[in-house]
C-alpha positions in Angstrom: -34.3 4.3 -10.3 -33.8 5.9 -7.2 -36.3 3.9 -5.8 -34.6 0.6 -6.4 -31.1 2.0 -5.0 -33.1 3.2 -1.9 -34.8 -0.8 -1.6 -31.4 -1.9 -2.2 -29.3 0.0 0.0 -31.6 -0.7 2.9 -32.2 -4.8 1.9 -28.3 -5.1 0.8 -26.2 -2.6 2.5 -27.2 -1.2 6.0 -27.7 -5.3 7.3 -23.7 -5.2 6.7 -22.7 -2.0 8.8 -21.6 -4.0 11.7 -19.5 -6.3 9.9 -18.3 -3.5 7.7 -17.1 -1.4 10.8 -15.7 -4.4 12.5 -14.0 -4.4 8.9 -12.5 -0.9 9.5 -11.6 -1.2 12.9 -9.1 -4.2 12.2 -8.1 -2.1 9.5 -7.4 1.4 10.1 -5.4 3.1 12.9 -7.1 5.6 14.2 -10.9 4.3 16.1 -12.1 7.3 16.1 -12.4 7.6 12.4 -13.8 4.5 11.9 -17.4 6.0 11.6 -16.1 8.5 9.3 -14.8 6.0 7.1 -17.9 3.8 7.2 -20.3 6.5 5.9 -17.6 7.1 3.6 -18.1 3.5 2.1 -21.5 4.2 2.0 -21.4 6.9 0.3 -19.5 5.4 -2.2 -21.7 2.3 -2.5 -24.3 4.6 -3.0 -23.2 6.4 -5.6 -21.9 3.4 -7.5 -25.4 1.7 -7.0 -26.7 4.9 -8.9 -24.8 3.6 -12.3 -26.3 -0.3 -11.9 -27.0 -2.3 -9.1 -24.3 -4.8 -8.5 -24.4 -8.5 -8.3 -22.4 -8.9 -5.1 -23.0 -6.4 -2.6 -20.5 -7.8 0.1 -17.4 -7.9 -2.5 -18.4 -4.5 -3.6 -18.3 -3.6 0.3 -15.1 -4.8 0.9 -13.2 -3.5 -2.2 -14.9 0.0 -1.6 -13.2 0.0 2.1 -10.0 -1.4 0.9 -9.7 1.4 -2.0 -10.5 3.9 0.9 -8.0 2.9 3.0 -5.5 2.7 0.6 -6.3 6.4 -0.7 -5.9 7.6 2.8 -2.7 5.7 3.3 -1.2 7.2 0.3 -2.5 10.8 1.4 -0.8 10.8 4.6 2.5 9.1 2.5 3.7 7.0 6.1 3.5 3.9 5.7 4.6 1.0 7.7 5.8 -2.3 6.6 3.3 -4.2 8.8 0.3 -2.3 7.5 1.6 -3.2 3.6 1.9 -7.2 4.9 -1.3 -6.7 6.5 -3.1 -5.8 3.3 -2.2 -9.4 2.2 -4.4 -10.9 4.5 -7.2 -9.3 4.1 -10.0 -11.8 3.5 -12.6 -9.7 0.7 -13.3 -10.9 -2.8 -11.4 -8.9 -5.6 -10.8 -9.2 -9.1 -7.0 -7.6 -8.9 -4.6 -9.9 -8.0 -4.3 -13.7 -8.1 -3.2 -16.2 -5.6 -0.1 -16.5 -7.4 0.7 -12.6 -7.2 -0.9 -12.3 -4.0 1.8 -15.4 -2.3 4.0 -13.9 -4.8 3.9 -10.4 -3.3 4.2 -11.7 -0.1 7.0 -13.2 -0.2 8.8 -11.1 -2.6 7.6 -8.3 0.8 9.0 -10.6 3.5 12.6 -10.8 1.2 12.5 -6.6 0.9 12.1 -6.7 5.3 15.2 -9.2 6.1 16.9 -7.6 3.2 16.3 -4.2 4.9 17.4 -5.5 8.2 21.3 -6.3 6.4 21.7 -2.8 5.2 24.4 -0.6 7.6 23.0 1.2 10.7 23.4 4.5 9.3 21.9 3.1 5.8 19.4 1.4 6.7 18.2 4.2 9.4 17.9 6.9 6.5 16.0 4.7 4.1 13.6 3.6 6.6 13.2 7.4 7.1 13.3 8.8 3.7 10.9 5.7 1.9 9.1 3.9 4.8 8.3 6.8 6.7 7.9 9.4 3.9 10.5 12.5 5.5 12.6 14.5 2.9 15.5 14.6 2.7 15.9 17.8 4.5 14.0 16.5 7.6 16.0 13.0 7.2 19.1 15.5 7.6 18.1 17.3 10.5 17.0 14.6 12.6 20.1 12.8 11.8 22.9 15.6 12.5 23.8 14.9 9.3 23.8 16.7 5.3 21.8 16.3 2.8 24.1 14.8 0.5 24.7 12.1 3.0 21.2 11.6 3.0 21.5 11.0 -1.0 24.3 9.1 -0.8 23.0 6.7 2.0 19.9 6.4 0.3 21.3 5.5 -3.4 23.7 3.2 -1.3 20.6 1.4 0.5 18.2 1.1 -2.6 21.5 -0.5 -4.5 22.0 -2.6 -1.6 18.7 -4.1 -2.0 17.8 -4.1 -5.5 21.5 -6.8 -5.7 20.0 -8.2 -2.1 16.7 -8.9 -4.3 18.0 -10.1 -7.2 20.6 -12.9 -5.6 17.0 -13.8 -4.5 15.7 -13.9 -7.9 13.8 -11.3 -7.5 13.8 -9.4 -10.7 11.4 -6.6 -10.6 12.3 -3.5 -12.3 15.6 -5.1 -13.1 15.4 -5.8 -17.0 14.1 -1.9 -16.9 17.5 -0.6 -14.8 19.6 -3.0 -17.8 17.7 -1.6 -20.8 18.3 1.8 -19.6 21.9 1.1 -18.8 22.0 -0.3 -22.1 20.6 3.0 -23.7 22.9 4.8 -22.3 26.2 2.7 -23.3 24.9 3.2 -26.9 24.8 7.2 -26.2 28.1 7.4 -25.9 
């Protein structure tokens, strides 16, 4: 077996590398770690060719780097609007979302930003911090001048703000979830 993922690898894979670094250098931040990331991939590849060869080596390629870079994005927990709209157009073969969801996700992205950009100064400041950028709310606080319970405030304010934004849109998502559990509650009492 090894034998045949070694005959692989070199037949299927390395013929790739410049395409797949190319790949990772539209993709990801940082150049320097570009090479890092790369044998990353192939490490991955590697491994997964250990389980069964796959039929499409290039779509494998491509979802292995995307799933990388997303798992790094999510580790360092900053992430900016234009890298979540650039995921969109990334041009790789996947069997996760649709072009409905895809055009759907889009746009539903591109209502969130102008949305965003109607919130109050002060609101809008401390939920870019606190959710786009990934600060607590202790360092939201601090580099604000302001307390932490304005912090809370401005952020339950904002995320209100745009879930109605949103929904006048007819975007729904997560709203029938907010209404059953307002729901629950009424029958609590």
């Amino acid at each position: 077996m090894s034998n045949a993922v070694d005959d692989w690898f070199m037949q299927e894979v390395l013929p790739l590398e410049g395409e797949l670094e190319r790949f990772l250098q539209r993709h990801w931040s940082d150049g320097f770690e570009v090479r890092d990331l790369r044998q990353e991939v192939f490490s991955r590849l590697y491994k997964a060719a250990s389980n069964g060869l796959p039929r499409n080596t290039r779509a494998l390629m491509y979802s292995t780097a995307r799933h990388l870079i997303i798992d790094l994005i999510r580790r360092k927990r900053v992430v900016s609007i234009e890298t979540v709209m650039d995921f969109e157009s990334w041009d790789v073969s996947s069997d996760e979302a649709g072009p409905f969801d895809t055009v759907s996700a889009r746009q539903e992205l591109t209502m969130l930003r102008t949305a965003l950009e109607t919130l109050p100064r002060r609101t809008r400041d401390i939920v870019h911090m606190r959710r786009i950028q990934g600060l607590s709310q202790r360092e939201t606080a601090r580099a604000l001048g302001v307390s932490e319970p304005t912090v809370e405030r401005h952020v339950s304010q904002g995320v209100r703000l745009l879930a109605d934004a949103l929904g006048r849109l007819g975007v729904d998502r997560g709203q029938q979830r907010l209404k059953s559990k307002r729901k629950g509650r009424s029958h609590e009492r």
